[in-house]
C-alpha positions in Angstrom: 0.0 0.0 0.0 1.3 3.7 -0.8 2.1 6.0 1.8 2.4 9.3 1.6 2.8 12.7 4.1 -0.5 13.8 4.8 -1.9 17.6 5.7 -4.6 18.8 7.8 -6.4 22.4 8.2 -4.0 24.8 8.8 -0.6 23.2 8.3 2.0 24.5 6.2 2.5 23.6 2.7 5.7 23.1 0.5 5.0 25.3 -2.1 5.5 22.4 -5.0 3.0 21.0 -3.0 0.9 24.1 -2.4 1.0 24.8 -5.9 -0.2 21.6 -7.3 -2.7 21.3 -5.2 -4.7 24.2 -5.4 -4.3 23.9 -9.3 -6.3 20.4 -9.2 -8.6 21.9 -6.6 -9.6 24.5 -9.1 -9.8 22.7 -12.1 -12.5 20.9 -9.6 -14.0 23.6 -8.2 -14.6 25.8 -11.8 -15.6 22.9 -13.6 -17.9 21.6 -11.2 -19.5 25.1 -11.2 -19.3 25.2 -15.4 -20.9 22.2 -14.9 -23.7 22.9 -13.5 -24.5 25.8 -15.7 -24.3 23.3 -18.5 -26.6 21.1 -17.2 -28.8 23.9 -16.5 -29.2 24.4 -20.0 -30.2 20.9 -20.7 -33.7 21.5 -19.7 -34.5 22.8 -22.9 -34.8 18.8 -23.8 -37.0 17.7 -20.6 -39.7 15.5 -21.9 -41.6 15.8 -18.5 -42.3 17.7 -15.0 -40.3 14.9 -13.0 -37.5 14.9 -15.1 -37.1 18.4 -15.0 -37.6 18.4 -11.3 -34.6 15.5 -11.3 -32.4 17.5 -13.7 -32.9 20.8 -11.2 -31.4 18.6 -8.3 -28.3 18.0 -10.1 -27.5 21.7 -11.2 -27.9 22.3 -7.6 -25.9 19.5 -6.2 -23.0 20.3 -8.9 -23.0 24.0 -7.6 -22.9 23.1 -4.2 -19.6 20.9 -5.2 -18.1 23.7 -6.5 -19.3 25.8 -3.5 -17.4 23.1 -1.1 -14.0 23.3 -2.9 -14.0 27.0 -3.3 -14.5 27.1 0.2 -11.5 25.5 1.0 -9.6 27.5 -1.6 -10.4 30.5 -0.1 -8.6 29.5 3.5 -5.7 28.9 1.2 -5.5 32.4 -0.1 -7.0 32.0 -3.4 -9.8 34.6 -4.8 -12.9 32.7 -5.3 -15.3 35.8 -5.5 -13.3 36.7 -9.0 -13.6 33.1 -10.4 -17.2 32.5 -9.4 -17.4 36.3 -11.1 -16.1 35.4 -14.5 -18.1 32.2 -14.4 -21.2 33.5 -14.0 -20.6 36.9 -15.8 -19.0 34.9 -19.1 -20.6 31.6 -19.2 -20.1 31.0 -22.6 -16.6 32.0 -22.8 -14.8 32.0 -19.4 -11.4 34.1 -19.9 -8.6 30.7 -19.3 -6.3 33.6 -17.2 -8.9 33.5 -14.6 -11.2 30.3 -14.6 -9.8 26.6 -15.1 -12.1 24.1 -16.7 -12.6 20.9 -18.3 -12.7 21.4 -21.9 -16.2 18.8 -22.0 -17.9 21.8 -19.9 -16.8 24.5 -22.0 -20.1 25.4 -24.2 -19.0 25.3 -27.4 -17.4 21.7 -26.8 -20.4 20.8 -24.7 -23.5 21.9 -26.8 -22.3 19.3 -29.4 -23.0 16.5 -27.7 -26.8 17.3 -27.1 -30.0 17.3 -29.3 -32.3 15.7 -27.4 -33.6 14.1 -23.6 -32.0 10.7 -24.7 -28.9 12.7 -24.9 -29.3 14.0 -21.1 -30.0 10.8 -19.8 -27.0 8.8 -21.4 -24.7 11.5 -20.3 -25.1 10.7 -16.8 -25.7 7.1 -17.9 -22.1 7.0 -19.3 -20.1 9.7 -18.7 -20.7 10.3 -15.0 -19.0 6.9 -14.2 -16.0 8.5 -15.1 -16.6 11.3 -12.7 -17.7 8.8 -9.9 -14.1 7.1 -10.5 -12.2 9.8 -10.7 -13.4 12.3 -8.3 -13.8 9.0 -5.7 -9.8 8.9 -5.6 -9.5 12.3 -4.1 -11.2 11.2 -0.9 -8.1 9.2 -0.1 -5.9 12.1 -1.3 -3.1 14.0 0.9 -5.4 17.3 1.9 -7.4 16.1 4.3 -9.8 19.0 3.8 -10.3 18.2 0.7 -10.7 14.3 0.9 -13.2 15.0 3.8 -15.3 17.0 0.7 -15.1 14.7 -1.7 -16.4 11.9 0.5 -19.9 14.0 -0.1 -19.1 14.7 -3.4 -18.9 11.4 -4.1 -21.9 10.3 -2.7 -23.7 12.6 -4.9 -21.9 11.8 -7.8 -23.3 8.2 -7.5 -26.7 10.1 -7.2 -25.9 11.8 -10.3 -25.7 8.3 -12.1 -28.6 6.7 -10.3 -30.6 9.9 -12.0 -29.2 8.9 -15.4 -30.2 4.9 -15.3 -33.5 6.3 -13.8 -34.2 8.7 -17.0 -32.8 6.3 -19.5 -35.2 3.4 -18.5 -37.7 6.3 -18.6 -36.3 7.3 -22.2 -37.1 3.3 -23.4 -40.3 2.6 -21.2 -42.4 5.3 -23.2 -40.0 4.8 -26.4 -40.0 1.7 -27.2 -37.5 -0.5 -29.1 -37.0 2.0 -31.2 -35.7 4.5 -28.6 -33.7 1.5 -27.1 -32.2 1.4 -30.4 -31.5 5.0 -30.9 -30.0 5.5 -27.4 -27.4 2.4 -28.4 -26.3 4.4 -31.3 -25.4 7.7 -29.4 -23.4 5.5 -26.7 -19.8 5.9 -28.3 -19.7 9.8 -28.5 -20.5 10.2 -24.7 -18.0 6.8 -23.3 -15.4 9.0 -25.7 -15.5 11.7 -23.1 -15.8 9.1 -20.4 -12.5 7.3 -21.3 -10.9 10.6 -21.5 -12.2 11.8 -18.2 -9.5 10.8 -16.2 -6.8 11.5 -18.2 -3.5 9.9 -20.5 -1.7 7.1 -19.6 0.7 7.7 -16.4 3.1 5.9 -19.0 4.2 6.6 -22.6 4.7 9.6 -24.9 1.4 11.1 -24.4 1.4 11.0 -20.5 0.6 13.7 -18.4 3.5 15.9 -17.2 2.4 17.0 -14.4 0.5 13.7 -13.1 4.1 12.1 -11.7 4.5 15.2 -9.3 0.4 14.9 -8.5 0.8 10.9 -7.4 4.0 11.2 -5.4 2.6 14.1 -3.4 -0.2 11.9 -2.9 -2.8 14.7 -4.5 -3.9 11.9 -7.4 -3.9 8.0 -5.3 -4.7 6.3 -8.6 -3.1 6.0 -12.2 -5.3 6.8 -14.9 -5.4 2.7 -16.0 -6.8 2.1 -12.5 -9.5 4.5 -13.1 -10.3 3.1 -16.3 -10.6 0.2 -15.3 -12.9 1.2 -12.4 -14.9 3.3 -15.2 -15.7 0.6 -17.3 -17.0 -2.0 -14.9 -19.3 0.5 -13.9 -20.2 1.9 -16.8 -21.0 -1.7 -17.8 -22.9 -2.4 -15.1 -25.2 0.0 -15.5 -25.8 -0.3 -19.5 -27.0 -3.7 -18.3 -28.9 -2.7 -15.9 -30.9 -0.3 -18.5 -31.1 -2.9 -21.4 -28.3 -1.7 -23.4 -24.5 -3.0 -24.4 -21.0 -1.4 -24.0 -19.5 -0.7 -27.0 -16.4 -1.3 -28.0 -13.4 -0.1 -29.6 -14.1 3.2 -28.6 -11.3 6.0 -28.4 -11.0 8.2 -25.6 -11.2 11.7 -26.3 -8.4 13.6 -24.1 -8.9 17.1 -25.7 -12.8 16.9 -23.4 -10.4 16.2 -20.0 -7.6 19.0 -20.8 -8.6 22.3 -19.0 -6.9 25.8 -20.4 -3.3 24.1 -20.8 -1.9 27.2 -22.1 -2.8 29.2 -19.4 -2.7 26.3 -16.8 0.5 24.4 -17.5 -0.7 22.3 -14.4 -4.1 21.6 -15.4 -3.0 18.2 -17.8 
């Protein structure tokens, strides 16, 4: 088992450590919040009153996950007011100097995945597995703050997918075949964002950087192949569970994980 110096509330930081830390925790924190105001826009597609109901919980469980990190943020110095600010004041088009999120929740990346309910309820079918995996590491992480918060997150996360195999069955109960059918077909785009959730290889050419220096400090407990792994017997689990079959050979899109890397050399 892997061992590694842990911190609590108020201790001091190395700054390597300081500094790669509360880069993750904002790439968490911002995209959380981005994506919340993404899902918010999906309920252009609700079919009916209890799915728009379910669809309002999550936009206000994935604020309240930003609201938790940014909290912690602030006792480490950082300005929250000003990224909450340019979120909310340039949704579309969040300025990368100031903000730091995933590329998936960036609008003009996300609004292409989306043309219908079915859409909606495979995304958190599918793609928040991936989230459920790779946000679940961080509760064994080195900042004790922030493992305490993502134990809740987590929770909720799981929540999240529940709400996805509950809409999906919905989407095929008053569908039919035929929308089992069409739903099976629009699998592959979402696991590609899925499989690149979590990032590249901790190995290779096309690794991360910056994830060697994340896993010794103990920030990131798993290697992206662990989390993989973890995704897909989940996601498979699930897709059962609905009626529907994992696809295969299926690429993993990493350009949906990467946040601003020009501006955030740390973000990969």
């Amino acid at each position: 088992m892997r061992t590694f110096k842990t911190y609590d509330k108020g201790d001091v930081l190395p700054d390597d450590y300081r500094k790669a830390l509360i880069n993750l925790m904002c790439f968490q924190a911002d995209s959380e919040y981005a994506g919340g105001q993404r899902v918010a826009e999906n309920h252009q597609y609700a079919t009916r009153p209890e799915e728009a109901y379910r669809l309002s919980k999550k936009v206000f469980e994935e604020m309240g996950h930003a609201f938790y990190v940014w909290n912690l943020l602030q006792e480490l110095g950082v300005d929250v007011d000003a990224r909450l600010y340019e979120l909310s004041h340039n949704p579309e088009n969040p300025d990368p100097k100031k903000v730091n999120v995933i590329n998936g929740f960036r609008k003009e990346n996300w609004s292409k995945f989306f043309e219908c309910w079915e859409d909606v309820a495979l995304f958190s079918t599918v793609v928040t597995p991936a989230a459920v995996a790779f946000l679940g590491q961080y509760r064994e992480c080195s900042y004790l703050p922030w493992a305490r918060v993502n134990v809740r997150i987590h929770k909720e996360e799981y929540g999240h997918l529940a709400f996805g195999v509950w809409a999906s069955k919905r989407c095929i109960e008053f569908g039919g075949e035929k929308t089992r059918e069409f739903m099976q077909q629009r699998i592959p785009k979402f696991m590609q964002m899925g499989l690149g959730f979590y990032g590249r290889p901790s190995a290779g050419d096309k690794k991360s950087e910056m994830f060697d220096i994340y896993y010794e400090y103990g920030i990131k407990v798993k290697k992206p192949e662990e989390l993989q792994a973890e995704y897909l017997e989940l996601l498979d689990s699930r897709l059962k569970e609905i009626g529907l079959v994992m696809p295969t050979d299926v690429e993993a899109d990493y350009d949906m994980r990467m946040g601003y890397e020009a501006a955030h050399p740390l973000a990969a």
